[in-house]
C-alpha positions in Angstrom: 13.9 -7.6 -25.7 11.9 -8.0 -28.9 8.3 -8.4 -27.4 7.3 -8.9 -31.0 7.8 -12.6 -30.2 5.0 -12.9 -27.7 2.1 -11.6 -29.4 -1.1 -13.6 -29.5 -0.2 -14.6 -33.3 3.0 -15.7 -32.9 2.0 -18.1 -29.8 -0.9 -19.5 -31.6 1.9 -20.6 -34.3 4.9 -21.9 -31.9 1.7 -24.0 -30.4 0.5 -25.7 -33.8 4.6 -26.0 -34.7 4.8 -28.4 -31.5 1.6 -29.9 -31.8 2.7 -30.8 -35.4 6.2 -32.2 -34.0 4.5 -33.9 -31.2 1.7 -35.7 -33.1 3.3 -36.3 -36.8 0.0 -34.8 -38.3 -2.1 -32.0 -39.0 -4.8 -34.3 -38.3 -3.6 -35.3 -34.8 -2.3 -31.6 -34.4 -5.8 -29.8 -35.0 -7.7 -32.9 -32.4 -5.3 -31.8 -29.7 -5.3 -27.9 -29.9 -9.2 -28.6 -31.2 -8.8 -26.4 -34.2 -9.2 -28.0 -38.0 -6.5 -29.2 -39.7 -6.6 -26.8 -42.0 -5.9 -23.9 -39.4 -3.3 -26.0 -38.1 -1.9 -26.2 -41.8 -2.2 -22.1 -42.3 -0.3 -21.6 -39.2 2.8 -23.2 -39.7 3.1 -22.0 -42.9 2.7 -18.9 -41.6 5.4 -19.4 -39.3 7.3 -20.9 -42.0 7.0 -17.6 -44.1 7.9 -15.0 -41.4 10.6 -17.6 -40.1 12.3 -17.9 -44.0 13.0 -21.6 -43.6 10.5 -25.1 -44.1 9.9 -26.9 -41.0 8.2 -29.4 -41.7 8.0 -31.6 -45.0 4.5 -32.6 -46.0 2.5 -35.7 -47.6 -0.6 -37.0 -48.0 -0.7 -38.7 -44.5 1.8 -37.5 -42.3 4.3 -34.3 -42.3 8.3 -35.0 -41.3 10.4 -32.0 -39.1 13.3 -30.7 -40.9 16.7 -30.8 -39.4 15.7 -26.9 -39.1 12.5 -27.6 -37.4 13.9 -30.3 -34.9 16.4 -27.2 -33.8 13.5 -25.0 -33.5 11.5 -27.6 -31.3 14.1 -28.4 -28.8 14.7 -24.6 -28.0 11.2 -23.7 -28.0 10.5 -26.8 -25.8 13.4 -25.8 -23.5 12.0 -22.0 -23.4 8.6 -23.4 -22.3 10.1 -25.3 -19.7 11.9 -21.8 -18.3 8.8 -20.0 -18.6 6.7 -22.3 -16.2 10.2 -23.1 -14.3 10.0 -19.0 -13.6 6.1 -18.7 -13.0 6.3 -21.5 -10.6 9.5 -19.9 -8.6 7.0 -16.7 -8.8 4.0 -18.4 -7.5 6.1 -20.0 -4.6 8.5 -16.8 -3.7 4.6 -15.1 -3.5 4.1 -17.8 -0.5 7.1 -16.6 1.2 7.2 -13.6 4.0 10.6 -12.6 2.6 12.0 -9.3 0.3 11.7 -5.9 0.7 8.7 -4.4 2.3 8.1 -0.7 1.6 6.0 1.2 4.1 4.5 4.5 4.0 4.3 5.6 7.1 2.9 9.8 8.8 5.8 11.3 9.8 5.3 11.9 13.8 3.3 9.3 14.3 5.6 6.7 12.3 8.5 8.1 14.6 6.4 8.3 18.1 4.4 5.1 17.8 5.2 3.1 14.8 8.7 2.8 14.5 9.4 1.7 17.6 7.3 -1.5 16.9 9.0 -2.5 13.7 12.1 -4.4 15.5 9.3 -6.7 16.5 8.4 -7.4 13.0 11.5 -8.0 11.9 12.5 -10.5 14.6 9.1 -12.3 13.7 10.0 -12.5 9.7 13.8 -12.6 9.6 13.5 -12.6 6.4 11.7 -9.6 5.7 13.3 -6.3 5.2 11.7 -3.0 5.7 12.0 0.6 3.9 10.1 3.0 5.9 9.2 6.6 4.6 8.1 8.8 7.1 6.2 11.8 5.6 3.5 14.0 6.4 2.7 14.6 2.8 0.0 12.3 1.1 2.2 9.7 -0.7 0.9 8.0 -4.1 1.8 4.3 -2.7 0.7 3.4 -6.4 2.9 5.6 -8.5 5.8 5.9 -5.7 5.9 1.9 -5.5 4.9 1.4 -2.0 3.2 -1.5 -0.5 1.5 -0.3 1.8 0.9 2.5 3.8 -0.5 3.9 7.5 -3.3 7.3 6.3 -4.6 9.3 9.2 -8.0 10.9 8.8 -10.5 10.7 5.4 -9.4 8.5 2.8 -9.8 9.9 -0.5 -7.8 7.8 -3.3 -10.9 4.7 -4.4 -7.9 2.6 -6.0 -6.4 2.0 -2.7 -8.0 -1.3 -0.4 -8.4 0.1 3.1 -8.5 -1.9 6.5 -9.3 1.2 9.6 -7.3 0.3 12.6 -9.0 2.8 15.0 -10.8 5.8 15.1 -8.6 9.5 15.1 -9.8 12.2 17.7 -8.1 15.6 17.7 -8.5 17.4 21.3 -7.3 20.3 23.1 -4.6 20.1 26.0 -2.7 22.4 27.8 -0.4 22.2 30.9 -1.7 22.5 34.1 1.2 25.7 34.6 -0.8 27.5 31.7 -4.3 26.9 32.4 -3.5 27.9 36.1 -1.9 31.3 34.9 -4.9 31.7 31.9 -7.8 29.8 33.4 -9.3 26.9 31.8 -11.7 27.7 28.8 -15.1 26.6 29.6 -17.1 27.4 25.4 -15.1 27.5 22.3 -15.2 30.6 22.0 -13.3 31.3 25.1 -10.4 30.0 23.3 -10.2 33.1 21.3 -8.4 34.9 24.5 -6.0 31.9 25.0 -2.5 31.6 22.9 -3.1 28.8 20.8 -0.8 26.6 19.0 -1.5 26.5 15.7 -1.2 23.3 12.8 -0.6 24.0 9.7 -1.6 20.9 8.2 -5.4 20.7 9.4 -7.6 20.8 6.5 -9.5 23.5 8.1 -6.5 25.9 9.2 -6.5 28.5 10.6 -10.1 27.7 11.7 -10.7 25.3 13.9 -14.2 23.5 13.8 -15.1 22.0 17.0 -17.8 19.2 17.4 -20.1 18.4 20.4 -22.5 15.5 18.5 -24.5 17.3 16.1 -23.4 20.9 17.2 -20.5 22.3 15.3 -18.6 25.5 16.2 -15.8 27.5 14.3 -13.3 29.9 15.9 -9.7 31.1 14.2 -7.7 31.3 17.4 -4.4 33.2 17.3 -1.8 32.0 19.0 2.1 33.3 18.8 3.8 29.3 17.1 2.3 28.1 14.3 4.1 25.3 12.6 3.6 22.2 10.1 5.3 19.8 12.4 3.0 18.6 15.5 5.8 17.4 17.8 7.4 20.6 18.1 4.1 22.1 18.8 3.8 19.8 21.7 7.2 20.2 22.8 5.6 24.2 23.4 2.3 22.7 25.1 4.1 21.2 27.6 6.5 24.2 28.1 3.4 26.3 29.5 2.9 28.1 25.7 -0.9 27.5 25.0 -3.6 25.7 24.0 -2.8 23.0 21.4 -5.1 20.5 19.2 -3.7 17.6 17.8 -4.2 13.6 17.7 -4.7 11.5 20.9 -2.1 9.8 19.7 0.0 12.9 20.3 -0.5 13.7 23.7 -1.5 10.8 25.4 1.7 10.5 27.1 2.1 13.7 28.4 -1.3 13.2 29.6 -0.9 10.2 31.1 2.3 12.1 32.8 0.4 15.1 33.8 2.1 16.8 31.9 -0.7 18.1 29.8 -4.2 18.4 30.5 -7.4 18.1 28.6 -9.9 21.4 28.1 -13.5 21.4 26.5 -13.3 17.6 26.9 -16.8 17.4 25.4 -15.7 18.9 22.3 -13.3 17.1 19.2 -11.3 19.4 17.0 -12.0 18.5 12.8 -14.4 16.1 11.8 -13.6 12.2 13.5 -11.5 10.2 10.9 -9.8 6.8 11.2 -6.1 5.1 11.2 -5.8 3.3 8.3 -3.6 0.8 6.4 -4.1 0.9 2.9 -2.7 -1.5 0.1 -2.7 -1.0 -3.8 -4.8 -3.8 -4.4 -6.5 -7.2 -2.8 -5.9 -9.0 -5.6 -2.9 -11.5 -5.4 -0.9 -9.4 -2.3 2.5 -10.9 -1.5 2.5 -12.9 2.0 4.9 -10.6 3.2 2.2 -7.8 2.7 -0.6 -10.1 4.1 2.1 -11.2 6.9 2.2 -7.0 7.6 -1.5 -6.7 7.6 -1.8 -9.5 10.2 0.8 -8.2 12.2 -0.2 -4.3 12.2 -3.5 -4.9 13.3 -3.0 -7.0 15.9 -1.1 -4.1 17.9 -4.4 -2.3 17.5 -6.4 -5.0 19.1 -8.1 -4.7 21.8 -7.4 -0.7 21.4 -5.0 1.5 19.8 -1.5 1.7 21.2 -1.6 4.6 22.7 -5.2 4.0 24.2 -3.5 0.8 26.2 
């Protein structure tokens, strides 16, 4: 495609051309694209010249198309037509919750919590469908083409529009079989005899900074699993291994089950961060995007679902 053809000179041109053709003068011509005559004049000829062929025949009072200037006006007419044929198909599809929506979504919570809701959002928007990407790496939603994405903790990336969902604790749990064979920590530095299990993926590992209000405390536990994947460390938590810190949204189900218990209740591992749903841009999002947005945060209303 020769983009050539839609520079700012070349449309200024086509537009006197067809206000030439539509009025029969350079006169009428310049009143309706207010421009003088004269400007009118230089721009078809300049057409004219880069074209190779006359278009239109001059006189004193009024011009006359030629045969190859009637040509030129009824395709050029017939391309404007397409052109605001397509932008209004584009402005209507935008209206539409239908396509493809691409999500960005943490990779154990996408698969614990997340996923399991999507069925719902497809049997609301039938016409929607979904490709989910379920990472624990930080994924560039801009450069990678997503639409939107679910971020747990700080957001960092200022191009991205962010809506929180709910606030992200990390705590410590352990099953009751371990702490009853270990005894419960009571400081954090008590949990410097305990076997902890260890995430890779904390921004503060191997240390773990522990927060009481405006006290803050640091130990590097040692524990015998250490592992970039939080689900198999829980899968050791409740087999009687250790200590582990991780999301609410981890554990709250084997909490809830008794199968874990909380320690140092009054303290939260990392600094407190947020759920989020981030979006390229506010400007001009697709209704299937806004549809999304709508949807996603009413599951977090009135709390998060694994608060409920």
């Amino acid at each position: 495609m020769n983009l050539d053809v839609l520079s700012h000179q070349h449309s200024d041109e086509v537009a006197a051309f067809l206000a030439v053709a539509a009025q029969g003068s350079f006169v009428g011509a310049g009143r309706v694209l207010q421009r003088h005559p004269t400007v009118v004049s230089k721009r078809l000829a300049a057409m004219e010249a880069r074209l190779g062929v006359r278009l239109v025949e001059r006189s004193t009072r009024q011009v006359r198309i030629t045969e190859a200037g009637l040509r030129l006006e009824q395709r050029l007419r017939t391309a404007i037509e397409l052109l605001e044929e397509a932008q209004q198909q584009t402005a209507e599809a935008a209206g539409e919750v239908r396509g493809t929506l691409r999500l960005a979504l943490p990779a154990a919570m996408g698969r614990r919590w997340l996923g399991p809701m999507l069925p719902a959002f497809l049997k609301a928007y039938p016409q929607v469908s979904v490709y989910a990407d379920y990472s624990e790496r930080r994924v560039d939603i801009i450069d990678e083409g997503f639409d939107a994405a679910i971020r747990i903790g700080a957001l960092e990336d200022s191009r991205l529009v962010a809506k929180k969902l709910c606030d992200h604790r990390r705590i410590l749990c352990a099953s009751p079989a371990y702490l009853e064979r270990h005894g419960v920590p009571e400081t954090p530095q008590d949990l410097l005899r305990h076997n902890c299990l260890r995430f890779s993926g904390l921004a503060s590992f191997p240390h773990w900074r522990l927060h009481r209000g405006d006290e803050i405390q640091t130990v590097t536990p040692s524990g015998n699993l250490t592992a970039n994947d939080s689900e198999s460390l829980l899968a050791a938590a409740c087999a009687d291994e250790g200590i582990l810190g991780a999301g609410d949204w981890l554990m709250s189900r084997d909490i809830a089950a008794g199968r874990l218990r909380q320690v140092l209740a009054d303290w939260q591992l990392d600094t407190p961060g947020g759920v989020y749903l981030v979006r390229p841009s506010a400007r001009f999002p697709s209704a299937t995007v806004v549809a999304f947005k709508q949807w996603i945060e009413s599951k977090f209303v009135p709390a998060a679902p694994w608060a409920v």
